[in-house]
KENUZA-485166 format. One record per residue: residue in one letter; x negated, z negated, y of N, C-alpha, C in turn; residue number from 0. Coordinates in Angstrom, 1 decimal, m for minus. Last residue first. Example, Ala and Ser with C-alpha at 12.3 -4.5 7.8 and 13.67 -1.06 7.14 Angstrom:
<sites>
SITE	r	nu	nw	nv	cau	caw	cav	cu	cw	cv	k
SITE	S	m12.8	m7.1	m2.2	m13.7	m7.1	m1.1	m12.9	m7.9	0.0	1;
SITE	A	m13.2	m7.8	m5.7	m12.3	m7.8	m4.5	m13.2	m7.8	m3.3	0;
</sites>
This chain:
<sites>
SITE	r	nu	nw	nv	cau	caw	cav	cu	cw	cv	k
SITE	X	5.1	m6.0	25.0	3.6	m6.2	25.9	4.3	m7.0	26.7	134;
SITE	X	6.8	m6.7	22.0	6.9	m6.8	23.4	5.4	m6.6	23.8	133;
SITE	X	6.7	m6.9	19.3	5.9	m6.0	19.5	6.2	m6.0	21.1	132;
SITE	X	6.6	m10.5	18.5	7.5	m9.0	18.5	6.5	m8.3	19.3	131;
SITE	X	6.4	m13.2	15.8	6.2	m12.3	16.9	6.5	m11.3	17.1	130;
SITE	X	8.2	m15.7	15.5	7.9	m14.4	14.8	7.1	m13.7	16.1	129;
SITE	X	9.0	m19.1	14.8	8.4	m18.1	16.2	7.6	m16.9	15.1	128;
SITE	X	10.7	m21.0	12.9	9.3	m20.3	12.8	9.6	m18.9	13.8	127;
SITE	X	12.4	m23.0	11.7	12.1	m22.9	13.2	11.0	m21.9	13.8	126;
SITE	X	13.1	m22.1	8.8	14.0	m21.9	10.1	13.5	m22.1	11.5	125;
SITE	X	10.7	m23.0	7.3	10.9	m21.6	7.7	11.9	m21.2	9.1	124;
SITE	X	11.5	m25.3	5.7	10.0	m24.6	6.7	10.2	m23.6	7.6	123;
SITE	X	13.8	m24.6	5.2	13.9	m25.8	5.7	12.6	m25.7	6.8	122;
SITE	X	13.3	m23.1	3.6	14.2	m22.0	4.7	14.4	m23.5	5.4	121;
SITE	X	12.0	m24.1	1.4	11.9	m22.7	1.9	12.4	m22.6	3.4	120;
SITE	X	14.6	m25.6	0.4	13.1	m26.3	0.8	12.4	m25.3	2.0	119;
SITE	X	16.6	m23.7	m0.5	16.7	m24.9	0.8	15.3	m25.0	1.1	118;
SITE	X	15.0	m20.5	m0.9	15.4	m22.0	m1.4	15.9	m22.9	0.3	117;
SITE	X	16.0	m17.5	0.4	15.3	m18.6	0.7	15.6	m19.7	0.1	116;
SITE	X	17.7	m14.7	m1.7	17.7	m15.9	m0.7	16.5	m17.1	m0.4	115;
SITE	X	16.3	m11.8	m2.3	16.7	m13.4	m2.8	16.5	m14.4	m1.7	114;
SITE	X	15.4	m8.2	m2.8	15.4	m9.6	m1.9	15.8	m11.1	m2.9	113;
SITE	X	13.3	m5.5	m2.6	13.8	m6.1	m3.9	14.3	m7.6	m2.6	112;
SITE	X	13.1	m2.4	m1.5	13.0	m4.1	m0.9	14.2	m4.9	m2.3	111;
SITE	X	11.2	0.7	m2.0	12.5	m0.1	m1.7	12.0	m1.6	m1.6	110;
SITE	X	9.2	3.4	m1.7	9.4	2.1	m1.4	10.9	1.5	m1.5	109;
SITE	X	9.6	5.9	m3.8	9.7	5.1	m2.4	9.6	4.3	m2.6	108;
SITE	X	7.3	9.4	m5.4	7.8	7.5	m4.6	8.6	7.5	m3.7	107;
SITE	X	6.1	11.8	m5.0	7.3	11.4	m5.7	7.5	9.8	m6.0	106;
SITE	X	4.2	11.7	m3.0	4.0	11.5	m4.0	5.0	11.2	m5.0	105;
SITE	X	5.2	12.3	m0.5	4.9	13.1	m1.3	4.3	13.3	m2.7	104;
SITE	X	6.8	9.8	0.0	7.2	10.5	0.2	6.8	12.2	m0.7	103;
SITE	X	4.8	7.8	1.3	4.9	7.7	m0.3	5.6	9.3	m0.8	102;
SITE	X	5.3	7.5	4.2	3.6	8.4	3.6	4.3	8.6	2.3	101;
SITE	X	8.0	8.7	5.6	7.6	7.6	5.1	6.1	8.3	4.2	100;
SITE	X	10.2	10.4	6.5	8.5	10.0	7.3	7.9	9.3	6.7	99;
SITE	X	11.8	11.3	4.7	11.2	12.7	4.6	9.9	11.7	5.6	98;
SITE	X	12.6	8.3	2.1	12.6	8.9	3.7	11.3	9.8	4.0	97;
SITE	X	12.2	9.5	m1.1	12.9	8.4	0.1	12.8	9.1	1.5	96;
SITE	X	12.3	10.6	m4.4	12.0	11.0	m3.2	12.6	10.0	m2.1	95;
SITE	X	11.0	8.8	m7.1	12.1	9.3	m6.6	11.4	9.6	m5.0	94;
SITE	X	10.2	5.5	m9.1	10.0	7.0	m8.7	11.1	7.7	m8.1	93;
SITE	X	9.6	2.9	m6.7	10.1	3.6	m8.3	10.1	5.0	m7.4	92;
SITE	X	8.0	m0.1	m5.9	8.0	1.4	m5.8	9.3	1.8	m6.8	91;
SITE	X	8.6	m2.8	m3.4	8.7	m2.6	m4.7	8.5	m1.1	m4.7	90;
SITE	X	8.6	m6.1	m1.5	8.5	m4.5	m1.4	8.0	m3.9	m2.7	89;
SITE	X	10.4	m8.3	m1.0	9.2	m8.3	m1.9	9.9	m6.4	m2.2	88;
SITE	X	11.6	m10.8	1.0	11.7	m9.9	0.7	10.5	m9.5	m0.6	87;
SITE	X	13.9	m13.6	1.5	12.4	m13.3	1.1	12.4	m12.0	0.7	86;
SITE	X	16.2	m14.4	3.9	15.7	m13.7	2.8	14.5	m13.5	2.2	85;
SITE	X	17.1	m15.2	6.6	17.3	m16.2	5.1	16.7	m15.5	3.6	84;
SITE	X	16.9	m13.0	8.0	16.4	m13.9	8.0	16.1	m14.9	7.0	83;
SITE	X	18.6	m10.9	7.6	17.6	m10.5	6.8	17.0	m12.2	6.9	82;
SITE	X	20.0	m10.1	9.8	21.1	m10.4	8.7	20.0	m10.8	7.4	81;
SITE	X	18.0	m10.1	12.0	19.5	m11.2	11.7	19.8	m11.4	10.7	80;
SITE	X	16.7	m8.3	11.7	16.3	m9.5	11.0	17.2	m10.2	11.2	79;
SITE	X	18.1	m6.0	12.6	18.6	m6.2	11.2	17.8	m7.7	10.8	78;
SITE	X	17.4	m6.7	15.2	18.7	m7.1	14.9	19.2	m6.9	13.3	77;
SITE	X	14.6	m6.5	15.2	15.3	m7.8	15.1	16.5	m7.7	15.1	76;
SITE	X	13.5	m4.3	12.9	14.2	m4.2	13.9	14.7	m6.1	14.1	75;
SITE	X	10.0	m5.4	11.1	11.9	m4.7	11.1	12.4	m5.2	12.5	74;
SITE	X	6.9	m4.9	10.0	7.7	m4.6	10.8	9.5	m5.0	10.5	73;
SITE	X	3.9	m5.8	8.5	5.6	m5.1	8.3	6.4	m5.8	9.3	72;
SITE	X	0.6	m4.9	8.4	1.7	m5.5	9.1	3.3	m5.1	8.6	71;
SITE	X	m1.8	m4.9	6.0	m0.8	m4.2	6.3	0.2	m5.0	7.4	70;
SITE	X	m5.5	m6.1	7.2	m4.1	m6.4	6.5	m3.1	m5.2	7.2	69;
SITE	X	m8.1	m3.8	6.5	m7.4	m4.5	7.2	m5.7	m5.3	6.4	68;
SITE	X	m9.5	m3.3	3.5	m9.9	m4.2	4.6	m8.9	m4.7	5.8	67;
SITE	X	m8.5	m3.0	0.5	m7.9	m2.4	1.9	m8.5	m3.9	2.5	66;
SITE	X	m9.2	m4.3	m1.7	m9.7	m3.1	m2.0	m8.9	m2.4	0.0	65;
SITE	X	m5.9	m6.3	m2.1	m7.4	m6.1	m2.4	m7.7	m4.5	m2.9	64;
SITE	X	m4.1	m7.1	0.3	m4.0	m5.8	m0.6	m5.8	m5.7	m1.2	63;
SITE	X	m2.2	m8.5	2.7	m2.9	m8.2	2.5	m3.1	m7.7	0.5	62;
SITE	X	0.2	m8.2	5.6	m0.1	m8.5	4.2	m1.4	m7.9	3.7	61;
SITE	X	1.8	m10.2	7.5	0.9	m9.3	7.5	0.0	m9.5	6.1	60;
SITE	X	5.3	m10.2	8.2	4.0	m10.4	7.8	3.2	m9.3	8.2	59;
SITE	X	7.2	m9.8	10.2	7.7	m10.7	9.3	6.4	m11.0	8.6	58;
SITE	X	7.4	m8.8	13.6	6.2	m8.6	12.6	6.6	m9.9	11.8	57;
SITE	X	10.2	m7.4	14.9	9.4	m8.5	15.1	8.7	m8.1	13.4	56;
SITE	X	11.5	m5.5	18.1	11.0	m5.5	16.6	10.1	m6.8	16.3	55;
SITE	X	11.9	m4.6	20.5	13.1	m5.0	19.5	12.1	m5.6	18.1	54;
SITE	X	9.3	m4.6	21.9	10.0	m5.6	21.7	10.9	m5.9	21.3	53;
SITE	X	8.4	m2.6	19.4	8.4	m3.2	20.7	9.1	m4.2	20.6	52;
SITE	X	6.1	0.1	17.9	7.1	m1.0	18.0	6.9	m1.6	19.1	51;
SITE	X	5.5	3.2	16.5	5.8	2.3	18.4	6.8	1.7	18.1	50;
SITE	X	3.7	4.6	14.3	5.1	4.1	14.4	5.1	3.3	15.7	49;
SITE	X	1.2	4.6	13.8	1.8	5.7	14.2	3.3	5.3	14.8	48;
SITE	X	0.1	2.2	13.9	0.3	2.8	15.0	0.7	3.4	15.6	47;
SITE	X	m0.8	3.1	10.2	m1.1	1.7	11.4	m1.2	2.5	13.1	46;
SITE	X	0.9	5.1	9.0	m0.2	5.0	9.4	m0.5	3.5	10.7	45;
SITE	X	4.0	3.5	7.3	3.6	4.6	8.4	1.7	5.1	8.3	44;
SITE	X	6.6	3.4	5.1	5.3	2.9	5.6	4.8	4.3	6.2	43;
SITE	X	9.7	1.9	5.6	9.0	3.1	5.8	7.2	2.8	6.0	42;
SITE	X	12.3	0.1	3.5	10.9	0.3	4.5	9.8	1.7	4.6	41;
SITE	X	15.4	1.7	3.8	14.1	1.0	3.2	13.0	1.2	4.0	40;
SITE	X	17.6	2.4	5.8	17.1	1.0	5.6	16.0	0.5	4.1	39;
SITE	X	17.3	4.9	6.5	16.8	4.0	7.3	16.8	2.4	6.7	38;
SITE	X	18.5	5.9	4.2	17.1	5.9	4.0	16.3	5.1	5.5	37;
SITE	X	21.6	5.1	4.7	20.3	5.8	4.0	19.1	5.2	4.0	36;
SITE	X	21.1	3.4	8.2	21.7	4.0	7.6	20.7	4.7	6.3	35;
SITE	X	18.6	0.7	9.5	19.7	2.3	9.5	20.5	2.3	8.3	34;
SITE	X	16.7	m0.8	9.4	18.1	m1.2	8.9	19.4	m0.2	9.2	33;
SITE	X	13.8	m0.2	9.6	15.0	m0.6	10.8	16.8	m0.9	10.3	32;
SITE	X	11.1	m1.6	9.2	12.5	m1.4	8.3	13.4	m1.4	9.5	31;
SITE	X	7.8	m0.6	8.8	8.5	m0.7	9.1	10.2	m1.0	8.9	30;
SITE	X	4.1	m1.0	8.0	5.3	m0.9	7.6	6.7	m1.2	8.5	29;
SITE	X	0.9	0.2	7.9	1.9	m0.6	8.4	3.4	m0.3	8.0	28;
SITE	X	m2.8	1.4	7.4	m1.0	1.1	7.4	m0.1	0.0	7.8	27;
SITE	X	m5.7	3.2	7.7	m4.3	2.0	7.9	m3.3	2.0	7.8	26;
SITE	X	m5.8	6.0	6.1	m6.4	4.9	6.4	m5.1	3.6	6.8	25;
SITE	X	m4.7	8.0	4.0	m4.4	8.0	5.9	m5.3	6.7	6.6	24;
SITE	X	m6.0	7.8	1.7	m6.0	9.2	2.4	m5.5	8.8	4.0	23;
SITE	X	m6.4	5.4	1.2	m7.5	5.9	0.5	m7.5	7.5	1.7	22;
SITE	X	m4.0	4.4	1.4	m4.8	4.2	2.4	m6.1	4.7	2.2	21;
SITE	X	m2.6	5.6	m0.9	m1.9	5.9	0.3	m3.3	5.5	1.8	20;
SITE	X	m3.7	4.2	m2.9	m3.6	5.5	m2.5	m3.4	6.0	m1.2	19;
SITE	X	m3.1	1.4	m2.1	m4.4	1.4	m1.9	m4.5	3.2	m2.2	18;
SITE	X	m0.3	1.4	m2.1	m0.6	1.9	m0.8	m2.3	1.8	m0.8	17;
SITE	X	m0.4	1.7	m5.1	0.5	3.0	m4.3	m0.1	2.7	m2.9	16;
SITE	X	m0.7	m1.1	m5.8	m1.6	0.2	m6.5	m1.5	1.7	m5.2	15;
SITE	X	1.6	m2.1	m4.7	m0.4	m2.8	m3.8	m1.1	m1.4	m4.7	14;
SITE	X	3.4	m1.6	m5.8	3.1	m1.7	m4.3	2.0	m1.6	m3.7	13;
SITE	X	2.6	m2.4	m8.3	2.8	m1.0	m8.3	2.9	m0.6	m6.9	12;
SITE	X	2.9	m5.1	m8.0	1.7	m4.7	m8.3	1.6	m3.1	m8.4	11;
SITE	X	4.8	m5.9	m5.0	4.8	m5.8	m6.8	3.0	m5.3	m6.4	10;
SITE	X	4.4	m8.1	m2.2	4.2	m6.7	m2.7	4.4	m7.1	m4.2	9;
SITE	X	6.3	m9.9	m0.1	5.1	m9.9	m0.9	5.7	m8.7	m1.4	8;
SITE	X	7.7	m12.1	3.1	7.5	m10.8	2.4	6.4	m10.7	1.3	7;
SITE	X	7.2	m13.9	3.9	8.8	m13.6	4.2	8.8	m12.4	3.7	6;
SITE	X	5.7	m16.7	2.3	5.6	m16.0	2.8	7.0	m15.3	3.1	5;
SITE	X	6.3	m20.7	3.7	6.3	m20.0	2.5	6.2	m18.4	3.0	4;
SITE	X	3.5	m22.7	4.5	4.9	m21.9	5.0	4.8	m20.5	4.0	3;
SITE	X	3.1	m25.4	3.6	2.4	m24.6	3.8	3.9	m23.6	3.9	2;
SITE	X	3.3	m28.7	5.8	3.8	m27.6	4.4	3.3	m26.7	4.5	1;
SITE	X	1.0	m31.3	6.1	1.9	m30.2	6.6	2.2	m29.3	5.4	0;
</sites>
């Protein structure tokens, strides 16, 4: 069996920024709704703060040495439409982002570095059941 490629990974200034970030709010999670502005970089929340549902499907769950639980990331399923063929990889630089997002006061944002899925990639990948925040 193939091993299924990830749909999302972190820079190393990613994984530095949210072991801060989780140092002070504890869990996290991530969200992308594909707004407008600043709705479309990912917003990282506190794990739960944010109410996802069943518009929303969980692309990963990522993990971060030195943070016990894994991070979840989130996006609206109608932006995963246009997102599906994409590998994402969550990235920092300096600058102010969305006024909810934790990074926010640390003169950070998050942004989404992307690139298309290889054939091979998106050959594993195309039939793959996502889960959504439905109860």
């Amino acid at each position: 069996m193939e091993e299924m490629p990830s749909r999302v990974e972190l820079t190393s200034a990613a994984e530095e920024l949210l072991r801060k970030l989780y140092a002070i709010h504890g869990p996290l999670m991530f969200h992308q709704s594909g707004g407008c502005c600043d709705g479309s970089s990912p917003m990282c929340y506190p794990a739960g703060e944010f109410r996802v549902g069943g518009a929303d499907v969980k692309l990963s769950e990522l993990k971060v040495a030195d943070i016990p639980e894994s991070i979840g990331f989130w996006m609206s399923a109608t932006q995963f439409e246009y997102w599906k063929h994409t590998h994402l990889t969550v990235d920092v630089v300096d600058g102010r982002g969305g006024g909810f997002s934790l990074e926010s006061p640390e003169g950070k944002r998050f942004l989404i570095r992307s690139r298309l899925f290889s054939d091979e990639e998106w050959a594993i990948l195309e039939s793959e059941v996502l889960p959504t925040g439905a109860y």
